[in-house]
PyMOL commands that place a pseudoatom at each C-alpha (Angstrom):
pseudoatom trace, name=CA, resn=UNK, resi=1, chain=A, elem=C, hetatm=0, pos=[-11.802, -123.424, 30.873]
pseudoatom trace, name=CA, resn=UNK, resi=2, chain=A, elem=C, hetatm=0, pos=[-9.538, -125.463, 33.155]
pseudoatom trace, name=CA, resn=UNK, resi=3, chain=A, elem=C, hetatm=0, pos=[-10.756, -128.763, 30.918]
pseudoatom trace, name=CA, resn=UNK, resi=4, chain=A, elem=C, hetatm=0, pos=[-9.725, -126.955, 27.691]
pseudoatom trace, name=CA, resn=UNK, resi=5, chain=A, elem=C, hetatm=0, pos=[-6.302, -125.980, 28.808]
pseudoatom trace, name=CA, resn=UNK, resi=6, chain=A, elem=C, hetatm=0, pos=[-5.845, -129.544, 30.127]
pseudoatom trace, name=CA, resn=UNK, resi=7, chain=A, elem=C, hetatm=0, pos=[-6.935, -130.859, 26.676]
pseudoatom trace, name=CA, resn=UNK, resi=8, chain=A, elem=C, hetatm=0, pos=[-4.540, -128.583, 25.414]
pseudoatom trace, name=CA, resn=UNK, resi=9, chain=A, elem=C, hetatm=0, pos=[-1.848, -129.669, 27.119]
pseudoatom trace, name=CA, resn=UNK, resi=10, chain=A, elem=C, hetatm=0, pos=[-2.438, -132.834, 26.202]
pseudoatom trace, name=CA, resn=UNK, resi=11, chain=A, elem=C, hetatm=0, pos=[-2.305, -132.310, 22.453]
pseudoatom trace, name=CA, resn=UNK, resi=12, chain=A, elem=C, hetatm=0, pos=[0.459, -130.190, 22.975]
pseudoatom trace, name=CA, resn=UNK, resi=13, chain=A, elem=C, hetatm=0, pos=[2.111, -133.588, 24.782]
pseudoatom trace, name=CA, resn=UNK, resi=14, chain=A, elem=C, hetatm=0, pos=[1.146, -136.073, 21.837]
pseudoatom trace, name=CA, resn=UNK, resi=15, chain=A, elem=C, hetatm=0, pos=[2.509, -133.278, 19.411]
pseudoatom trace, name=CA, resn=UNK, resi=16, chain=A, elem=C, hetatm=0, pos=[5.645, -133.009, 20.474]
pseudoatom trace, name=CA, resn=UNK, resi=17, chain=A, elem=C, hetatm=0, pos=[6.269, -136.670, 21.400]
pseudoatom trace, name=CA, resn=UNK, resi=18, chain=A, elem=C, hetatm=0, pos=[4.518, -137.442, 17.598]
pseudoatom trace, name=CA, resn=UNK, resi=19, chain=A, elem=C, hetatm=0, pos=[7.247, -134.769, 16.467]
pseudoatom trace, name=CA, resn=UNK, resi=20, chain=A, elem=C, hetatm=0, pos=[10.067, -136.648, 18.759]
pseudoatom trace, name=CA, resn=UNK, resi=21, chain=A, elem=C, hetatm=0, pos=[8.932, -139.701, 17.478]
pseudoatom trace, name=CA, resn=UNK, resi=22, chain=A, elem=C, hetatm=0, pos=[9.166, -138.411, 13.441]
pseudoatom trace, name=CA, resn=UNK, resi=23, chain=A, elem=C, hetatm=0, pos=[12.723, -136.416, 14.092]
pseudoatom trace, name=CA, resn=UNK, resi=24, chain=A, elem=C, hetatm=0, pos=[14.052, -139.690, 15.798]
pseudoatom trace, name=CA, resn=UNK, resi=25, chain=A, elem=C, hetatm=0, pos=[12.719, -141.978, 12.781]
pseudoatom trace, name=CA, resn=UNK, resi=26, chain=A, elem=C, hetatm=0, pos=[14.362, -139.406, 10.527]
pseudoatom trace, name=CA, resn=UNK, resi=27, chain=A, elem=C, hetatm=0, pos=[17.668, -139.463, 12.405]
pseudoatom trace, name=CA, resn=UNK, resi=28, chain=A, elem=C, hetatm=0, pos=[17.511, -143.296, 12.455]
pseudoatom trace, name=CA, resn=UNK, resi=29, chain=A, elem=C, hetatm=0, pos=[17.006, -143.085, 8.491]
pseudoatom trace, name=CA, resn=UNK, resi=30, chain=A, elem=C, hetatm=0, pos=[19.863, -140.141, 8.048]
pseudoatom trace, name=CA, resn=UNK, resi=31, chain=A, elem=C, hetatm=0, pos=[22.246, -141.618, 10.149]
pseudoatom trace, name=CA, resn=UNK, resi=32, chain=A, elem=C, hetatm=0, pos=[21.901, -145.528, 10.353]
pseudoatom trace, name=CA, resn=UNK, resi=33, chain=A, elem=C, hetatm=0, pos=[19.750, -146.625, 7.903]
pseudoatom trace, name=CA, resn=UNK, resi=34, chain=A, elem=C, hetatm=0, pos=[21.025, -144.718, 4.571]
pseudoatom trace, name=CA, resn=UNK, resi=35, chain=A, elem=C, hetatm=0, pos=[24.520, -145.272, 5.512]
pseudoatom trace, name=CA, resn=UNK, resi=36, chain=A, elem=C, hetatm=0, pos=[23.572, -149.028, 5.801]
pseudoatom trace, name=CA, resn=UNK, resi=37, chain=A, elem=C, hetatm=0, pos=[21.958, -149.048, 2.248]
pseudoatom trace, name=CA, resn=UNK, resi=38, chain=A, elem=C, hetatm=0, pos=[25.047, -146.944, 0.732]
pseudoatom trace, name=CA, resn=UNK, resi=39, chain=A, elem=C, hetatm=0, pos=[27.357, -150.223, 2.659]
pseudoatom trace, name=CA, resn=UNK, resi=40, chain=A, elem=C, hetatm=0, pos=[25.045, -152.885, 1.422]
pseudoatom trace, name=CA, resn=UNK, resi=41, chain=A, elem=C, hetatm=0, pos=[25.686, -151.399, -2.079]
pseudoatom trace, name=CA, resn=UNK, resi=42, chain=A, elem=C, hetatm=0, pos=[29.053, -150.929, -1.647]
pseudoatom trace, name=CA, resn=UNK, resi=43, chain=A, elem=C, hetatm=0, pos=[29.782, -154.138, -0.390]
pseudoatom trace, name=CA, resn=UNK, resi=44, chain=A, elem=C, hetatm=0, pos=[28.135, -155.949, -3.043]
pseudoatom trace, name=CA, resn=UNK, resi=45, chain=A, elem=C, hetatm=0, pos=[30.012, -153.503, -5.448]
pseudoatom trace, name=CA, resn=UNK, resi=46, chain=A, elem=C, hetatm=0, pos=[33.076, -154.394, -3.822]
pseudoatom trace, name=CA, resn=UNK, resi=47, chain=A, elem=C, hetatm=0, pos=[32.128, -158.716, -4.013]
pseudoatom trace, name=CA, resn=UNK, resi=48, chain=A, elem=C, hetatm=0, pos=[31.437, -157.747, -7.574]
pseudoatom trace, name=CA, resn=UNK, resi=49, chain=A, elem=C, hetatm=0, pos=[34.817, -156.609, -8.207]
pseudoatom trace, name=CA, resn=UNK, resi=50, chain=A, elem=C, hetatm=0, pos=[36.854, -159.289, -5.767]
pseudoatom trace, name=CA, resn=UNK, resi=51, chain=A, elem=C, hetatm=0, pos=[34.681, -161.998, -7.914]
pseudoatom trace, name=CA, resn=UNK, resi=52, chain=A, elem=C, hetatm=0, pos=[36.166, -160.379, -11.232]
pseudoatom trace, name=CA, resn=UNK, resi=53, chain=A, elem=C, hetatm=0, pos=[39.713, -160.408, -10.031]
pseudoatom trace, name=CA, resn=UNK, resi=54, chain=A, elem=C, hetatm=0, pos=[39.400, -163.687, -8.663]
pseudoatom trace, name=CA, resn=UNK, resi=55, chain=A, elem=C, hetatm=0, pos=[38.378, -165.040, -11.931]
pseudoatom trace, name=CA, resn=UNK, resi=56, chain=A, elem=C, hetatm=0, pos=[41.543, -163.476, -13.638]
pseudoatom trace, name=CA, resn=UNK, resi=57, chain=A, elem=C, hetatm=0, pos=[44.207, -164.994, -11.221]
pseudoatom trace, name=CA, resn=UNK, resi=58, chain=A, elem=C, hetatm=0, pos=[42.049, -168.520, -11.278]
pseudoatom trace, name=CA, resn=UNK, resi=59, chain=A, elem=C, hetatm=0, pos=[43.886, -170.817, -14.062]
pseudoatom trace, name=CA, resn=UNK, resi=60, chain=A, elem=C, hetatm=0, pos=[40.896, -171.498, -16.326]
pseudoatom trace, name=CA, resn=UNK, resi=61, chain=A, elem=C, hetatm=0, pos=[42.353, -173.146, -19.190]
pseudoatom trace, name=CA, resn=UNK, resi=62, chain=A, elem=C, hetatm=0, pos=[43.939, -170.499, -21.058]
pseudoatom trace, name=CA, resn=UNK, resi=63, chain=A, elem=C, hetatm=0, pos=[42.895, -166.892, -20.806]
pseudoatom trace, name=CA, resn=UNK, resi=64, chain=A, elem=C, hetatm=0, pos=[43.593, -165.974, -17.331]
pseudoatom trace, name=CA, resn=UNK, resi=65, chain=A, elem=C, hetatm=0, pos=[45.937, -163.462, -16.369]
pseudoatom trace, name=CA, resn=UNK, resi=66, chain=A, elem=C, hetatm=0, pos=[47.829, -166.942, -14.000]
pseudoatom trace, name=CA, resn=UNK, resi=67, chain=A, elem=C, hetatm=0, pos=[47.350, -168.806, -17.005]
pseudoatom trace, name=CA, resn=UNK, resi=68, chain=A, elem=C, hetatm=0, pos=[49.082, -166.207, -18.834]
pseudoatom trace, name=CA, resn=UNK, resi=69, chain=A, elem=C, hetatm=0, pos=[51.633, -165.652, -16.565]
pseudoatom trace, name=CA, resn=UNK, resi=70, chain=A, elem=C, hetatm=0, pos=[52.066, -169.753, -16.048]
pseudoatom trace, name=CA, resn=UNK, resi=71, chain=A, elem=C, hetatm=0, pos=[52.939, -169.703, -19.904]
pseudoatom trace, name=CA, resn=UNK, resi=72, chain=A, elem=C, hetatm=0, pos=[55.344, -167.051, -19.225]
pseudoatom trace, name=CA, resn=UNK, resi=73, chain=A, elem=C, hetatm=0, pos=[56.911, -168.626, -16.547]
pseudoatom trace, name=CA, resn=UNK, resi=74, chain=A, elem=C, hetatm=0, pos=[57.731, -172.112, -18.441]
pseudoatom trace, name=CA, resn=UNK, resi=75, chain=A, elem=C, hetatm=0, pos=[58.865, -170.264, -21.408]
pseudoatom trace, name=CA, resn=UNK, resi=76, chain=A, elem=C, hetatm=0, pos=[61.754, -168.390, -19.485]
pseudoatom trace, name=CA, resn=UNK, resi=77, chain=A, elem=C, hetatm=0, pos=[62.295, -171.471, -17.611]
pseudoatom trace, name=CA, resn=UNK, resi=78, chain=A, elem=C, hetatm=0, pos=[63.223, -173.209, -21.408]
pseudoatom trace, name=CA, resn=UNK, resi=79, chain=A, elem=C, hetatm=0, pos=[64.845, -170.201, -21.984]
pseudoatom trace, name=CA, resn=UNK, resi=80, chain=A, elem=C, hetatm=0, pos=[66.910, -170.516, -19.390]
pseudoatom trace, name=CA, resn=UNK, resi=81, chain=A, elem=C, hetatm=0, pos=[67.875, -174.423, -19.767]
pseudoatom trace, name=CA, resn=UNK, resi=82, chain=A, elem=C, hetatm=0, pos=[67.945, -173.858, -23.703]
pseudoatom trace, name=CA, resn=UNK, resi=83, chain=A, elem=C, hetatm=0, pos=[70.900, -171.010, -23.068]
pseudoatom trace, name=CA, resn=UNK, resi=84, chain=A, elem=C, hetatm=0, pos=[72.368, -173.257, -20.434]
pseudoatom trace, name=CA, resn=UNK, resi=85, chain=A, elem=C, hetatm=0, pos=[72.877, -176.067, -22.546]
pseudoatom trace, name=CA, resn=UNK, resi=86, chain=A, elem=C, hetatm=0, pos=[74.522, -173.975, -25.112]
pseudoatom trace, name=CA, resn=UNK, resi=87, chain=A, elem=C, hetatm=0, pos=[77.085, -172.723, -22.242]
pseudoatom trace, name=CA, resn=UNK, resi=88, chain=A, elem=C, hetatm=0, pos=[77.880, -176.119, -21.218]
pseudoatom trace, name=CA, resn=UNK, resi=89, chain=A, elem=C, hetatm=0, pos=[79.911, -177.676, -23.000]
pseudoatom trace, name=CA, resn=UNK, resi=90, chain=A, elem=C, hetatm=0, pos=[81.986, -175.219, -25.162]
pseudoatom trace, name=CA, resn=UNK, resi=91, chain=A, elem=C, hetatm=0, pos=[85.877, -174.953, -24.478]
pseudoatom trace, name=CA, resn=UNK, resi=92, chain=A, elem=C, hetatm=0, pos=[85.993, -171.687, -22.281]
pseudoatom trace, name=CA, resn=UNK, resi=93, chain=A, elem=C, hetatm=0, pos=[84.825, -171.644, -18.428]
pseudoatom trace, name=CA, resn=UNK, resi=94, chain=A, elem=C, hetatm=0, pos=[81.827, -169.311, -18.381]
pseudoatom trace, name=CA, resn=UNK, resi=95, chain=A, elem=C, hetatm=0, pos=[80.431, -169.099, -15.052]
pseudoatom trace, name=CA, resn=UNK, resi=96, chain=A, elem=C, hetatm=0, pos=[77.099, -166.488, -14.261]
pseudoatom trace, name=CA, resn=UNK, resi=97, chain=A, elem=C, hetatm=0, pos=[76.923, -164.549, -11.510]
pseudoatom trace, name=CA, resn=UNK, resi=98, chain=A, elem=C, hetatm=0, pos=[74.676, -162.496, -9.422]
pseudoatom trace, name=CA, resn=UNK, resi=99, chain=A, elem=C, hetatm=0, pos=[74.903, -158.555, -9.298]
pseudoatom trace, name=CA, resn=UNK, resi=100, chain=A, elem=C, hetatm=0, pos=[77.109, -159.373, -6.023]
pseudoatom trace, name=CA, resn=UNK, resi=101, chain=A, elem=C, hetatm=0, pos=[79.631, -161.882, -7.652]
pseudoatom trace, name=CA, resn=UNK, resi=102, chain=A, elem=C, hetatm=0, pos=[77.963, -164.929, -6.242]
pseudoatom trace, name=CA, resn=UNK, resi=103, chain=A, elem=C, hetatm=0, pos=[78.030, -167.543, -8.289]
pseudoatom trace, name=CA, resn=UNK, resi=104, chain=A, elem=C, hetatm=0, pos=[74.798, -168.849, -9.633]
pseudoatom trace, name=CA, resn=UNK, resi=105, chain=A, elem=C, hetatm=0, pos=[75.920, -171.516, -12.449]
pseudoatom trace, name=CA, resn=UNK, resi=106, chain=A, elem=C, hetatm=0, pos=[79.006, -172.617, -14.472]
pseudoatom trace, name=CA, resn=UNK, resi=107, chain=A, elem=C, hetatm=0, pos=[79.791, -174.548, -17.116]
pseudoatom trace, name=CA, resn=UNK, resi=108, chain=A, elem=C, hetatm=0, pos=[81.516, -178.099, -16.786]
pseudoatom trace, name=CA, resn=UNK, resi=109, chain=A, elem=C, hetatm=0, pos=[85.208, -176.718, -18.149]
pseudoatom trace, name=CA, resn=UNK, resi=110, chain=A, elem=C, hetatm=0, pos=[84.918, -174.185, -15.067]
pseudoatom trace, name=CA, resn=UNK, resi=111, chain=A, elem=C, hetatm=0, pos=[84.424, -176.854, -12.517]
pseudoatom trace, name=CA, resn=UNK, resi=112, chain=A, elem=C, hetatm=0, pos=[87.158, -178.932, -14.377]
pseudoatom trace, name=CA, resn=UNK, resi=113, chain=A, elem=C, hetatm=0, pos=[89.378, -175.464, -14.357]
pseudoatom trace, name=CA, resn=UNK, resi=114, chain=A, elem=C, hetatm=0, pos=[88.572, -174.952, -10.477]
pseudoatom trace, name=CA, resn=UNK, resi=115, chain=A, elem=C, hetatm=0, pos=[88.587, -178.605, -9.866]
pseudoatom trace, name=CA, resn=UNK, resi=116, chain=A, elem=C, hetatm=0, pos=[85.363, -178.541, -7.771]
pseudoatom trace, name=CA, resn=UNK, resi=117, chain=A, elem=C, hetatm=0, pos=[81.918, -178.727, -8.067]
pseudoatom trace, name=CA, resn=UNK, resi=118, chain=A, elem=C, hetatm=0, pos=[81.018, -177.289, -4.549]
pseudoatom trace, name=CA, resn=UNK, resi=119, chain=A, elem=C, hetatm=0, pos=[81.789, -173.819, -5.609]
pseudoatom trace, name=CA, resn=UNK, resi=120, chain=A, elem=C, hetatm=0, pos=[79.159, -171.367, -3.481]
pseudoatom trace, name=CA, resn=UNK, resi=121, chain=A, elem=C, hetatm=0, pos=[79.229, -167.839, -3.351]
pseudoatom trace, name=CA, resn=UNK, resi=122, chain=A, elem=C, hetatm=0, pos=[82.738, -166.275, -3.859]
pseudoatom trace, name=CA, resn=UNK, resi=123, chain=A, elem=C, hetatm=0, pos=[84.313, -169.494, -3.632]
pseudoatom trace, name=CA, resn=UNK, resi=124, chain=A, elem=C, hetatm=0, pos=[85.133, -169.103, -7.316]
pseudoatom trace, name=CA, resn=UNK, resi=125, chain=A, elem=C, hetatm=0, pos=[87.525, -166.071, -6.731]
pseudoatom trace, name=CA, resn=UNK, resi=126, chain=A, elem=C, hetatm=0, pos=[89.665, -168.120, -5.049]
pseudoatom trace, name=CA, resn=UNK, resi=127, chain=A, elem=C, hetatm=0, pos=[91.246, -169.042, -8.646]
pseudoatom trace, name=CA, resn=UNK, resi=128, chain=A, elem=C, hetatm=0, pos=[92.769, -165.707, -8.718]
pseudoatom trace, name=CA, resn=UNK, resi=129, chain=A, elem=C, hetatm=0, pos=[96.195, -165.333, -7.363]
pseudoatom trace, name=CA, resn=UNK, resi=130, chain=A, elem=C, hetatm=0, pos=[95.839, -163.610, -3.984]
pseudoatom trace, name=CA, resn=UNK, resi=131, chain=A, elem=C, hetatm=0, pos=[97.573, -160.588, -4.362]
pseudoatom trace, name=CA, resn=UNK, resi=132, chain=A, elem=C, hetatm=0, pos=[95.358, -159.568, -6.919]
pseudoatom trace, name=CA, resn=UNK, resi=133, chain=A, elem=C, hetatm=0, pos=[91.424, -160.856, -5.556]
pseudoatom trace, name=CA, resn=UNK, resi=134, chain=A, elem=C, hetatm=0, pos=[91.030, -157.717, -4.112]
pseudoatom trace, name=CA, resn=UNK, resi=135, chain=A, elem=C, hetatm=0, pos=[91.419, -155.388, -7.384]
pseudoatom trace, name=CA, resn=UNK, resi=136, chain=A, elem=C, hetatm=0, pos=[89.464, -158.056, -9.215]
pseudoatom trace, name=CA, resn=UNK, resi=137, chain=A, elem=C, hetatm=0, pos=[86.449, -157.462, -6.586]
pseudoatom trace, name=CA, resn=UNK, resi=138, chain=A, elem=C, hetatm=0, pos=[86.831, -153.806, -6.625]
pseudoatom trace, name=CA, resn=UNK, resi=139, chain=A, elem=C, hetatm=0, pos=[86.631, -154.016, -10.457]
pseudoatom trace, name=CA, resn=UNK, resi=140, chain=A, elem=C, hetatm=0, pos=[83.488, -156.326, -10.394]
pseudoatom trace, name=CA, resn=UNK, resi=141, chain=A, elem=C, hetatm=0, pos=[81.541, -154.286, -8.048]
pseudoatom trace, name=CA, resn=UNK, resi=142, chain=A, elem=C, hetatm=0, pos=[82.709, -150.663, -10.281]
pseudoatom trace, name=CA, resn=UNK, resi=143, chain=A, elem=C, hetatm=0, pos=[81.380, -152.988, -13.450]
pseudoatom trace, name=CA, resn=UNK, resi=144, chain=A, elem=C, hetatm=0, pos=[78.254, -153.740, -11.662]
pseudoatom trace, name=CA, resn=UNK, resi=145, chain=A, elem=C, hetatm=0, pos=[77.906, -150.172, -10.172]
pseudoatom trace, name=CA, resn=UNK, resi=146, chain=A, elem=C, hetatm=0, pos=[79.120, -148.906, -13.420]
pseudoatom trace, name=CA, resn=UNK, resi=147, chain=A, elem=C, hetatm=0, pos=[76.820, -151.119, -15.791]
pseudoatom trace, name=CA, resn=UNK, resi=148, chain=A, elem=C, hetatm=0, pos=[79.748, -151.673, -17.719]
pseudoatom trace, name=CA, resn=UNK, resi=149, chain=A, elem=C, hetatm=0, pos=[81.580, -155.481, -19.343]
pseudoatom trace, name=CA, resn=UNK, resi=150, chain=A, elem=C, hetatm=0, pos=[84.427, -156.919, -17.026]
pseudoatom trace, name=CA, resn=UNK, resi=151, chain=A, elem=C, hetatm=0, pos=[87.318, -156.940, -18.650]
pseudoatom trace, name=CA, resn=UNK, resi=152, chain=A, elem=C, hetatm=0, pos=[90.783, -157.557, -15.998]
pseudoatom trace, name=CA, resn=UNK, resi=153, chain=A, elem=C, hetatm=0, pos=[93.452, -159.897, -16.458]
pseudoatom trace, name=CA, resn=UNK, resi=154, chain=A, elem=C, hetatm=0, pos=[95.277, -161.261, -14.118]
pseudoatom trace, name=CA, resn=UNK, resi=155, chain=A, elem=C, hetatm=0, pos=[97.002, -164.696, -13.266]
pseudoatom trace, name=CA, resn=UNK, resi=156, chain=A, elem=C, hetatm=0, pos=[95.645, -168.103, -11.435]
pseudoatom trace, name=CA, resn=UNK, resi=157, chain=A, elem=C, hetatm=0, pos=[96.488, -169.132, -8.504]
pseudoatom trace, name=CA, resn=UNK, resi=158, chain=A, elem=C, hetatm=0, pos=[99.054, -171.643, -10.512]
pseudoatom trace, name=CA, resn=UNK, resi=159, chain=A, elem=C, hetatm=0, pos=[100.671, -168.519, -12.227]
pseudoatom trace, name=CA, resn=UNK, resi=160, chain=A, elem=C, hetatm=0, pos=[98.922, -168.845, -15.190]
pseudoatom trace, name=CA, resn=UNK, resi=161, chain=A, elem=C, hetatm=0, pos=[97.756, -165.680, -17.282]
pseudoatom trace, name=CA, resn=UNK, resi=162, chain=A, elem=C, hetatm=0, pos=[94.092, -165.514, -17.399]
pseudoatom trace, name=CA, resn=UNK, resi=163, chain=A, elem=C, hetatm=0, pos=[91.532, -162.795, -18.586]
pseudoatom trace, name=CA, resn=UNK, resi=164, chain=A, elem=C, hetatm=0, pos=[87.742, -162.144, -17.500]
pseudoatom trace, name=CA, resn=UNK, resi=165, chain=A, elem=C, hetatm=0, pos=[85.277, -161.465, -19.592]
pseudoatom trace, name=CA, resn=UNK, resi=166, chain=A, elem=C, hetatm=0, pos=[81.906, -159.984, -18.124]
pseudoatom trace, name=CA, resn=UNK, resi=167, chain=A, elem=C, hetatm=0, pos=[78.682, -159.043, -19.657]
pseudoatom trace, name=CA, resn=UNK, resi=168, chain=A, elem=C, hetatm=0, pos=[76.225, -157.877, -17.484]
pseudoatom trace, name=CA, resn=UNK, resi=169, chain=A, elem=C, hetatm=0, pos=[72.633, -158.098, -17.198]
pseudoatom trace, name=CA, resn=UNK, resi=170, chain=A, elem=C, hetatm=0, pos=[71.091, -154.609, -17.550]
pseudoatom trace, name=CA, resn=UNK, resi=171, chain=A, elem=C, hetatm=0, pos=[67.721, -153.447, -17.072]
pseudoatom trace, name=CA, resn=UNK, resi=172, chain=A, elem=C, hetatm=0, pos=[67.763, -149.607, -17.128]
pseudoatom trace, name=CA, resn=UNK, resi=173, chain=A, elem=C, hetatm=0, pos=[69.837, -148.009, -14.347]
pseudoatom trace, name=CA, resn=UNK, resi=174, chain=A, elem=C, hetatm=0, pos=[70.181, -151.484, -12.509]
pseudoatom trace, name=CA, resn=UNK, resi=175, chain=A, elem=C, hetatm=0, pos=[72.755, -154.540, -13.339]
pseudoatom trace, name=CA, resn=UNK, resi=176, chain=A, elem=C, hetatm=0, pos=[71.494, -158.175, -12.125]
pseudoatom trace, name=CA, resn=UNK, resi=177, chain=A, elem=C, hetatm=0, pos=[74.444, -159.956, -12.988]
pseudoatom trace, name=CA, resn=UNK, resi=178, chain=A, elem=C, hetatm=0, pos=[77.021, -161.153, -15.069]
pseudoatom trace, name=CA, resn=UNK, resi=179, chain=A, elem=C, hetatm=0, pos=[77.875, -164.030, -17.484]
pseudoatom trace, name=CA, resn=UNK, resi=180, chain=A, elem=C, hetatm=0, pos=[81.508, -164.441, -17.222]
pseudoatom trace, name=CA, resn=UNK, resi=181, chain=A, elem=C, hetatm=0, pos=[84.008, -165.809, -19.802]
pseudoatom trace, name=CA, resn=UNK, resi=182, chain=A, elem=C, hetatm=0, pos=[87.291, -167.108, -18.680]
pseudoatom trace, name=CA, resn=UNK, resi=183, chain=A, elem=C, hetatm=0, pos=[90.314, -166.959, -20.919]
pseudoatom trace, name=CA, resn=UNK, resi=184, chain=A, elem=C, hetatm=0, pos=[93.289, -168.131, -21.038]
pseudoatom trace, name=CA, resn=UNK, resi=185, chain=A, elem=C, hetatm=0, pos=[94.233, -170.974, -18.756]
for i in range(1, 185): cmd.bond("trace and resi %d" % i, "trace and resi %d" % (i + 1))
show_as sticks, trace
zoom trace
């Protein structure tokens, strides 16, 4: 009887390290194999995708979404010279402007009005007599604020009558600019 209790015991031990041995494989699977499968797919999903997008911001000769955007890009540079070069030489000073008053480009009868081709950020306000500079930048910033056209008149800093003339560059609630007309000198 003593043998058969023994043998029991001993089946009893290979059971239960057979059934430690099957709930640790199944863990393993569960928890560290599955979840490595699910990544492996994933990732390969995911190299999928970064191989698409990589293709569509790769210039490729036309149908890209660079290439696209490279055609974009040239065509509002010629824009940009084309407008320019109709600015230049006609008889007012037109000057542009960014959203802040800094001056980003003027024509060749504003440098000959100002007398300078260094002109840099406000410099070009200096034109206006300077008892009146400050309402002028109050009014350009209430334009720009505003999304309204400069209009103020004033005189030079040789006491000559001049008017500005601002259109600004809208795009919905926000202004990025102005093109400015001077009048008057």
């Amino acid at each position: 009887m003593d043998n058969i209790i023994e043998h029991l015991d001993r089946i009893t031990i290979v059971f239960s390290a057979i059934a430690a041995v099957i709930s640790i494989t199944i863990g393993v699977y569960n928890f560290v194999i599955k979840p490595a499968i699910r990544l492996y797919k994933s990732h390969f999903v995911l190299m999928s995708i970064v191989d698409d997008i990589k293709k569509e911001v790769t210039p490729n000769g036309g149908s890209s979404i660079k290439d696209i955007i490279n055609r974009i890009d040239r065509r509002q540079v010629m824009i940009d010279k084309r407008s320019k070069a109709i600015f230049y030489n006609v008889d007012d000073a037109i000057l542009e402007v960014d959203e802040n008053g800094n001056i980003l480009w003027a024509n060749q009868k504003f440098h000959d009005t100002i007398g300078s081709k260094n002109v840099s950020g406000l410099d070009w306000v200096s034109h206006i007599d300077e008892s009146q500079r400050g309402n002028f930048l109050r009014e350009l910033e209430s334009c720009s604020e505003k999304l309204r056209e400069l209009r103020f008149e004033t005189t030079s800093m040789e006491g000559k009558k001049i008017i500005f003339l601002g259109f600004p560059y809208r795009d919905g609630d926000k202004n990025y600019g102005f093109l400015i007309y001077i009048k008057g000198e």
